[in-house]
N, C-alpha and C positions, 0 to 999 in steps of 0.2 A: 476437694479443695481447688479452687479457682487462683492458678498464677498469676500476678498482676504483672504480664507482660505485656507491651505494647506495641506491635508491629507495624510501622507506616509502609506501604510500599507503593512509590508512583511509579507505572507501567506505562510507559512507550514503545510504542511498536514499531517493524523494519517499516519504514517509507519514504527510504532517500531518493531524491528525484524522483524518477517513475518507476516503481518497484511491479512486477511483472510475479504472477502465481503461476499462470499457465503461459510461455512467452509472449503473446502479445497483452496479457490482461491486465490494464492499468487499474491500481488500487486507487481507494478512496480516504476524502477528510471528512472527518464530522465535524461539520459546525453545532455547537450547541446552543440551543435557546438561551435566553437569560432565564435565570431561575430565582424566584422569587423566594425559596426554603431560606431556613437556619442553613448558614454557612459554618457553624460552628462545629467542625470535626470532633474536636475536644468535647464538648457537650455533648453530641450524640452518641457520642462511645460510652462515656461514664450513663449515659441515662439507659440507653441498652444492655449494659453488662459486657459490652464486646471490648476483648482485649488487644485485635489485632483489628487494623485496615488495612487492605492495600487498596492504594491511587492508581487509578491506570488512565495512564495518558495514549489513547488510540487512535491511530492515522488508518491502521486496515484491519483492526479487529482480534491481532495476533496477543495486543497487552494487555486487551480485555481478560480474552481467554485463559494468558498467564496468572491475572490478576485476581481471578478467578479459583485457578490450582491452587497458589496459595494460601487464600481464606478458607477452604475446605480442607487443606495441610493443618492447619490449626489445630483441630479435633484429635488430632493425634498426641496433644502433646495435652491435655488437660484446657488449650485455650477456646476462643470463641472470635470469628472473622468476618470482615465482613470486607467486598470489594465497594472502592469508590471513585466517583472522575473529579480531579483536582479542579477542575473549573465550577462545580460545586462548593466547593468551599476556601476558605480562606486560609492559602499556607502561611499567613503573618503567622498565624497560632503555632507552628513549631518552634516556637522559643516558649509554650505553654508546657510541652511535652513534659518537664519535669512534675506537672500534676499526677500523673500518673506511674505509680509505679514499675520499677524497672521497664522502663520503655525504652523502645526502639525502631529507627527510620528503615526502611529498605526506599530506594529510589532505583528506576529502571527506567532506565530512558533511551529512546531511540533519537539516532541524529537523521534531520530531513533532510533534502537540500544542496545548500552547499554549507554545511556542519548548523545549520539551524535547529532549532527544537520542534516538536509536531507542534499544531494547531490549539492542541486544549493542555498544552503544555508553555505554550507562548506569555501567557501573564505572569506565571511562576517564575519563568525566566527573566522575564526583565525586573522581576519583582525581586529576584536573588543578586542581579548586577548590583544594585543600589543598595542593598536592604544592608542596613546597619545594625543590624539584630545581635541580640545575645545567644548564641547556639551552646551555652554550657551544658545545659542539661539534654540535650540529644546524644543520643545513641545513633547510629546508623551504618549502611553500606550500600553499596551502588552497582546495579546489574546492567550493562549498556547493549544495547540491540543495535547492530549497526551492518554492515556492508563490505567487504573489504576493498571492493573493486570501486569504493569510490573515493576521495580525493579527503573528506578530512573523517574516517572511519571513528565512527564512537565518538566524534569531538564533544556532543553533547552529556555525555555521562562522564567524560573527562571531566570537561569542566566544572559538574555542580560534586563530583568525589574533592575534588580540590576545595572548589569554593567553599562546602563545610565545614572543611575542616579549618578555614580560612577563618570563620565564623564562632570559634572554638566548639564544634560539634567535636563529640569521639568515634572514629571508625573503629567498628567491632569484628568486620568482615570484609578482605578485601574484594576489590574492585574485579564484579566480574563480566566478561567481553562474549557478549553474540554476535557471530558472524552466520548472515541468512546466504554468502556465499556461498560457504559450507552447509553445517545441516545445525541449522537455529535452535530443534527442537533436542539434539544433543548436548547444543550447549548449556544448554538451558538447565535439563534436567542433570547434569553433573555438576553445575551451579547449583542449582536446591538439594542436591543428595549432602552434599559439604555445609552446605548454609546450617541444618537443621540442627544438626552437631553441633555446629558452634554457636549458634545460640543457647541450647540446653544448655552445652557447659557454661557459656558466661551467665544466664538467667539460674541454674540450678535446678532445672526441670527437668524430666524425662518421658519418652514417648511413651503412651499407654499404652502400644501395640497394638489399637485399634484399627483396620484398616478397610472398615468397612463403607460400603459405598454409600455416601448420603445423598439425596435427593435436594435439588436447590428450589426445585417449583413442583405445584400440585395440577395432576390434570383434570378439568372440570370440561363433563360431554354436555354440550345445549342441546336440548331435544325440540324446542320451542321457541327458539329467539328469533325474532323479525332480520330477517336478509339484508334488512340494509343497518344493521347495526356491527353487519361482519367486515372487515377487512378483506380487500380483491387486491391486495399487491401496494397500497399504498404506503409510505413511509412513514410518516403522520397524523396530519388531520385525516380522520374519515371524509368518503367519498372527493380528495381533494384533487384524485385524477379527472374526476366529473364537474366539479366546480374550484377551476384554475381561479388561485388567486398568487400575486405580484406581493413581497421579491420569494424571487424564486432561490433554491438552495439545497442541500444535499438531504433536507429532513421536507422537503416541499420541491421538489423538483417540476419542471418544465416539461410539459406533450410536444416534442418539437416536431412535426409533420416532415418527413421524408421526402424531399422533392425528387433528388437524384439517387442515382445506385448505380455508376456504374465498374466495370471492368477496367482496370487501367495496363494489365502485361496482357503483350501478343500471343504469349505462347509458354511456355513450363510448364513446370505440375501445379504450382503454386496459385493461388488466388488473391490478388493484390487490387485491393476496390478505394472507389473514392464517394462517396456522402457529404450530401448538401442537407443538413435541416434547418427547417424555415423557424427563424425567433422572431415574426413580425408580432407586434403588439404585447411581448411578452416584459419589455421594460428590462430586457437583458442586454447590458454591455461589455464590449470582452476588446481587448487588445491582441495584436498578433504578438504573439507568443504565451499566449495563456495557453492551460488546457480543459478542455471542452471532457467532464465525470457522464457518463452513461452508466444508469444502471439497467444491467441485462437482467435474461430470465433462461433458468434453465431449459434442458433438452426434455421434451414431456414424454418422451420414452425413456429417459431415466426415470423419470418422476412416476410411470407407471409401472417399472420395473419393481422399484421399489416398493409400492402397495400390492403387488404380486408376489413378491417374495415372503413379504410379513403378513399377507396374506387379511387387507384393514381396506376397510371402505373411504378412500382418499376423501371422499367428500363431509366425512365428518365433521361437525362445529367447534370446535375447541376453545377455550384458553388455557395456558401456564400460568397460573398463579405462584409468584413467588410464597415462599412459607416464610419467609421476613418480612413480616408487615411494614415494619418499619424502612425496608431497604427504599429506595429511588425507583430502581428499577424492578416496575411490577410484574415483568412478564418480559421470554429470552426476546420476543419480536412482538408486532401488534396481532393483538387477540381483543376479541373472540377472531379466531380465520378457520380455515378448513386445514385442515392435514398436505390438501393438493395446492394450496395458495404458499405453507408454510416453506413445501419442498421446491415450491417452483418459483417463489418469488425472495425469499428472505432467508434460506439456509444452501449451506457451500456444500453441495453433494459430487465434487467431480475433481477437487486437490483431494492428496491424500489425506487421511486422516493424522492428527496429532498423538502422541503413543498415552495420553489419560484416558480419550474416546477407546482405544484398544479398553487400558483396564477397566474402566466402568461397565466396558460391556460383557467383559468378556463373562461373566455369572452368569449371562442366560446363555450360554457355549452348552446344549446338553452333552458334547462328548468331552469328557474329562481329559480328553489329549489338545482340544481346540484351547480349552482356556486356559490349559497349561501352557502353550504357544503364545496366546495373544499376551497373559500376565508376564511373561518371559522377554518379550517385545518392549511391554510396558516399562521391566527394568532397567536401573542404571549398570548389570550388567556386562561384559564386554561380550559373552555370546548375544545375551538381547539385544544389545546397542545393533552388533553386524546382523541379527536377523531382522530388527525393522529396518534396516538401510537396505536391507535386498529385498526382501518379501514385499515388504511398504513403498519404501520410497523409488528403490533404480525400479522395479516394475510398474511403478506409477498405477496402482493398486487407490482407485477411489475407495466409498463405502459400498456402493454395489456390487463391484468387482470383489469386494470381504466378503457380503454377503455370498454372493455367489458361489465364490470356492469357500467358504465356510458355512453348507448346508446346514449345521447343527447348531449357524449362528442365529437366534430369530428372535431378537429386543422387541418390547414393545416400542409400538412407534413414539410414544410421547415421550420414553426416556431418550431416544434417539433424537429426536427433535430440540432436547434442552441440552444434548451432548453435541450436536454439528454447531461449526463456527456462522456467525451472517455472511451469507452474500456481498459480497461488496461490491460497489462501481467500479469502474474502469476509467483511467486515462488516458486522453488521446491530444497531442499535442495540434491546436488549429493549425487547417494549411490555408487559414484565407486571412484577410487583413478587416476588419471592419469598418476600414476609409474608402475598402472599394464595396464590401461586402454587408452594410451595416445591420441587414437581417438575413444573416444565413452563417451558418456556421459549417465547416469545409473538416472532413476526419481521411485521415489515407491510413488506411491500413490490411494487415495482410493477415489471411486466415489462416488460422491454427489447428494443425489436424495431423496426427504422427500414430504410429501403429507401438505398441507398448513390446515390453517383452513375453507380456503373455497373451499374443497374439491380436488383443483388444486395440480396437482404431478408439482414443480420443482426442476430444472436441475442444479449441476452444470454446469457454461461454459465450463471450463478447462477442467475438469475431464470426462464428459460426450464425448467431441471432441477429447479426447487422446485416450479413451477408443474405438474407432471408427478407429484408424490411425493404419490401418496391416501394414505390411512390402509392401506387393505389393496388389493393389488394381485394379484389372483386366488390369496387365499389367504396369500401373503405381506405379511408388515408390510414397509412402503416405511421405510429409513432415512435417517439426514441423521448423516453423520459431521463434529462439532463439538465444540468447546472456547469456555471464556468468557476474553475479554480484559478484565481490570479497567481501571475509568475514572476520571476526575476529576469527572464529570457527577457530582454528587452532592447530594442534598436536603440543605436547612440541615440542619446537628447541633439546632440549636430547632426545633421541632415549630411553635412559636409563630409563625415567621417567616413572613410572607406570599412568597408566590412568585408571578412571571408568566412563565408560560409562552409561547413563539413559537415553531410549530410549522407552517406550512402542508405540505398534501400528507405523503407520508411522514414528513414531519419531524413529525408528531404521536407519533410510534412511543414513545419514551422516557416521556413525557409522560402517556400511557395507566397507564406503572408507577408513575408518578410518585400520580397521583389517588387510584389504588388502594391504593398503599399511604399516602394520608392519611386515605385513609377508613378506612384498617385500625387508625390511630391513635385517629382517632374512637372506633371500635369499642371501642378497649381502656380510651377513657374521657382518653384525653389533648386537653388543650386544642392546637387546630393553627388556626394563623394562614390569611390571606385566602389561599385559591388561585386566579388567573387566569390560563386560558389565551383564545391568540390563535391562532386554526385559522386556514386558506386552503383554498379547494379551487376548481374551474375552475365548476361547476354544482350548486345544490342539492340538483338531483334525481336527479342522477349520480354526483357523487364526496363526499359526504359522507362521510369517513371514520366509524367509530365512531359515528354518530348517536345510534343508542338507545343506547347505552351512556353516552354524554355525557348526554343527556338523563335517566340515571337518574339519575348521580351529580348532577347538577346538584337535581333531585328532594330527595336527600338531601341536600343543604347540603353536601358536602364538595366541588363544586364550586362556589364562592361565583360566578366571570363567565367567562360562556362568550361570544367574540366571534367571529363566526365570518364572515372575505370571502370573497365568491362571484365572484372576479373574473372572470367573463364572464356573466351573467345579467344585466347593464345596459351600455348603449354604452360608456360611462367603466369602464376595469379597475380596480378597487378591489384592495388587498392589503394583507398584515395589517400593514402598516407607517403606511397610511393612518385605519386604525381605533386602529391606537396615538397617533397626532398628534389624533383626534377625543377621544380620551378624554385628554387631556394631564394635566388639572387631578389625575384619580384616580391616573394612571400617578406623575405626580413626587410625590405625597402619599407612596405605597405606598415608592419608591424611597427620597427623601430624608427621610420623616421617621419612616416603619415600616419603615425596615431590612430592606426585601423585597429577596429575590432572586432576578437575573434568569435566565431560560435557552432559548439557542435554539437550534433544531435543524432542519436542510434544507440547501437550497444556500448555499455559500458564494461564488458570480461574482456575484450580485445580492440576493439577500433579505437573507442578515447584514448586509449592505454598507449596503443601503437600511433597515434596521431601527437599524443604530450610529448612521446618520445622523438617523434620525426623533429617537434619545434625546438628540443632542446637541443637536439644535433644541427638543427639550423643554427639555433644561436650559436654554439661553442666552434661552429666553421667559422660562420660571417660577423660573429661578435666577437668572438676572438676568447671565449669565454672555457672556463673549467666546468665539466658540469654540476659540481656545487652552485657556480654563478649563472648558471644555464636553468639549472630548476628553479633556482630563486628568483632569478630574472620573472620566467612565466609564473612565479607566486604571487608576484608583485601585480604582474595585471590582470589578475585574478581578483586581489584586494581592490585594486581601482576599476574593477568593472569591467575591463575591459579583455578578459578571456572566460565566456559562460558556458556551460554545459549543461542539455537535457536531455541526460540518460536513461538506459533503462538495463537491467542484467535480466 
């Protein structure tokens, strides 16, 4: 007997501001094509037989994945699932949901931003502000992916729990809260352990007990198929890395030629670079303060590791074929590819794994103590919960590093290939301006490389692979396949308006385009207001980002104060938060009574945190203010634009 339950669930995933896997590794947006299919959710469910969908709305791949778990959760209970992207179809039709019986919304949303919605989440959104709908017959509940360390946590999943109900929807299941602060993949799965319960009870269903592992795609080996029908790393179109075509974007990306590479600190352990790639004739336009998506490629010594271990000829032909004809999505990445294209250009092999990939694999565990370990991992548990946080996650335990200490671990490769997440790009906030700079795009960042607790050195992806891209590489130009993601980072529309800048370490990046192009104002003869930035670095002698170059522009007056803490050249750690409270009297002048605006950029666990805190203590000195009226003061020019932040944890 088939229960006529209907499970909606839209999935957003963490990617407020610039949200970071490995720390410097900015994640990515999917822009999706227009799609010419039936929009009509409603109709393809009843014409399928499927009782549940979940929506997943994905900024780095994580809601996918969730959206995912759930429609194979299904089977457990008598139903039938299937994952979908809200921008495929048309959410008018949830005031339809009453055609089906006993049905039910699930919504997951992650907040972008500054409390924005993701990318292929954005029409739903403004389509729910306005929408005048009848929500009587929905069912639903709201799962939010969020951040804690930033400024309006969840406000997305906030919002559309509310607005529902606004709408006379009925919440079935309360409002449940991810923090990728914390550990996401905890929260998550103690949200679904309580979800499932409470559905049975309100639908009247019960689990079969079924728990076995089902297969979402079929592997098909080409023994004969012509080479240029395979996939070499492209996102899209076939051969579209060989025949560039305009506009470019995150499913069609740009070859940008690598002009510069070079070293920017004198001395530390650290590795701190700055890249020029060349976008002439690419028809790409970018403003300073956008960010410049790179998608990298893994380490090919993991990537061989890996086929040594499983012991599989990497250069195999493959596709995944979905086994739901009907589904959108035919295959986890593009196919036909190779095994060695799969690992090294389109699947995440270097975060840890998520604790489903545990259970799904662990069946081919041949020692009966491994799989007891990894399904133990997999549970909601509070031994398992603490053994994947130390074995998995504080050991920073990729999939090689499993395999490896789990000799008796040895999947076939294709199930592994439909269990790892995608690769995703990376963000990097421009440090050039395209008034001075208008083919060349400017990246400052610093490489990622820390030694684990079980003795393994890893890599950033991004940062290690940039770090490797010379200008010419015996004869070859080195490329960097990228797109611009537009931003809110934005200079006053007045020219006239003073700006301060907070920037330490990388966070100077934006900042750099920022000067440049007020000096380009300068230049043109336009009058342009006080500019102050607030740098941080560890050592003067060492990591001073940009020095001469600051040093000119300051030269020329278009940098009016350059303040710069060198928080380890004196016993006491100074940082730019403390140089902001030194300068108080200038800073609230510039603020409250020249209309300057503010802008910072770096980590978001401590410096924004301790920088919001230093302006509220300025306000309630020199404002005279309580700090109720002190936060809310800086809330306020936040709503009017004029305190931005681009972070990253």
């Amino acid at each position: 007997m088939v229960h006529q339950v209907f499970v909606l669930s839209l999935f957003l995933d963490v990617a407020m501001g610039c949200v970071f896997s490995l720390p410097e590794d900015r994640l990515v947006t999917v822009d999706r094509a227009p799609t010419t299919r039936d929009t009509s959710f409603i109709d393809k469910m009843k014409k399928t037989g499927k009782n549940i969908v979940v929506f997943y709305g994905s900024q780095t791949g994580t809601a996918e994945e969730f959206s995912n778990r759930l429609a194979k959760d299904a089977h457990r209970y008598g139903m039938k699932g299937m994952a979908a992207d809200p921008e495929e179809y048309d959410l008018s039709e949830l005031s339809r949901m009453g055609e089906i019986d006993n049905s039910l919304a699930i919504f997951c949303l992650a907040t972008y931003g500054e409390g924005d919605p993701t990318d292929n989440a954005q029409d739903f959104y403004d389509w729910l502000q306005e929408a005048d709908a009848d929500f009587s017959g929905l069912k639903y509940t709201v799962f939010a992916l969020g951040n804690k360390t930033y400024e309006h946590y969840n406000a997305m999943g906030k919002y559309v729990d509310k607005r529902l109900e606004e709408l006379g929807a009925q919440r079935i299941f309360d409002l449940g809260m991810g923090d990728d602060d914390g550990n996401l993949e905890e929260d998550f799965v103690s949200w679904r352990e309580q979800f499932w319960p409470a559905v049975c009870e309100h639908f009247g269903v019960e689990a079969t007990g079924e728990e076995s592992s089902i297969r979402q795609y079929e592997l098909k080996v080409h023994t004969d198929l012509n080479m240029n029908k395979v996939y070499t790393g492209e996102l899209g179109r076939l051969k579209s890395f060989e025949n560039q075509k305009p506009p470019f974007d995150s499913k069609n990306p740009f070859l940008a030629p690598v002009t510069v590479n070079r070293k920017l600190n004198k001395g530390g352990e650290r590795h701190l670079m700055h890249l020029e790639l060349d976008i002439t004739g690419s028809k790409i336009r970018y403003e300073s303060g956008d960010h410049v998506a790179v998608y990298p490629i893994n380490d090919t010594a993991m990537v061989n590791k890996i086929g040594e271990l499983l012991a599989v000829d990497l250069d195999t032909v493959i596709s995944l074929n979905n086994l739901d004809e009907e589904s959108n999505k035919k295959h986890p990445f593009p196919c036909p590819t190779t095994y060695r294209t799969a690992l090294t250009h389109y699947l995440d092999i270097t975060n840890s794994p998520r604790t489903n990939v545990l259970y799904e694999l662990a069946q081919y565990a041949s020692d009966p103590k491994d799989q007891e370990n990894m399904r133990k991992m997999a549970s909601s548990s509070a031994e398992g919960k603490a053994q994947y946080q130390s074995w998995v996650l504080d050991s920073c335990r990729n999939i090689v590093a499993i395999l490896e200490d789990l000799p008796s671990l040895r999947p076939p490769i294709d199930h592994l290939c439909e269990l790892l997440p995608r690769l995703q790009a990376r963000y990097y906030s421009i440090s050039s301006s395209s008034k001075v700079h208008p083919n060349s795009i400017h990246i400052c960042a610093v490489v990622v490389e820390y030694q684990t607790k079980t003795g393994r050195v890893n890599k950033g992806v991004a940062t290690n692979w940039l770090k490797n891209k010379m200008p010419t590489d015996n004869g070859h130009k080195a490329t960097v396949p990228m797109y611009i993601r537009k931003s809110q980072f934005r200079l006053p529309f007045k020219s006239t308006n003073p700006i301060i800048m907070i920037g330490p370490g990388t966070g100077i990046a934006p900042f750099i385009g920022f000067i440049q192009e007020r000096g380009w104002l300068k230049e043109q003869g336009k009058e342009v207001g006080e500019t102050v930035l607030y740098f941080g670095c560890r050592h003067k002698n060492e990591d001073f980002l940009y020095q001469e170059e600051l040093a000119q522009f300051e030269k020329t007056g278009v940098l009016t104060t350059l303040n710069v803490a060198f928080s380890r050249d004196q016993a006491e750690k100074v940082y730019v938060q403390h140089h902001l409270k030194n300068n108080k009297e200038a800073v609230w002048k510039l603020v409250h009574t020249d209309n300057a605006h503010i802008y910072i950029c770096g980590d978001a666990r401590n410096m924004a945190r301790d920088v919001q805190t230093a302006f509220y203590e300025i306000a309630e000195e020199l404002g005279g203010m309580s700090r109720p009226q002190a936060v809310d003061y800086i809330k306020k020019l936040m709503t009017k634009g004029r305190y931005s932040q681009d972070v990253w944890s």
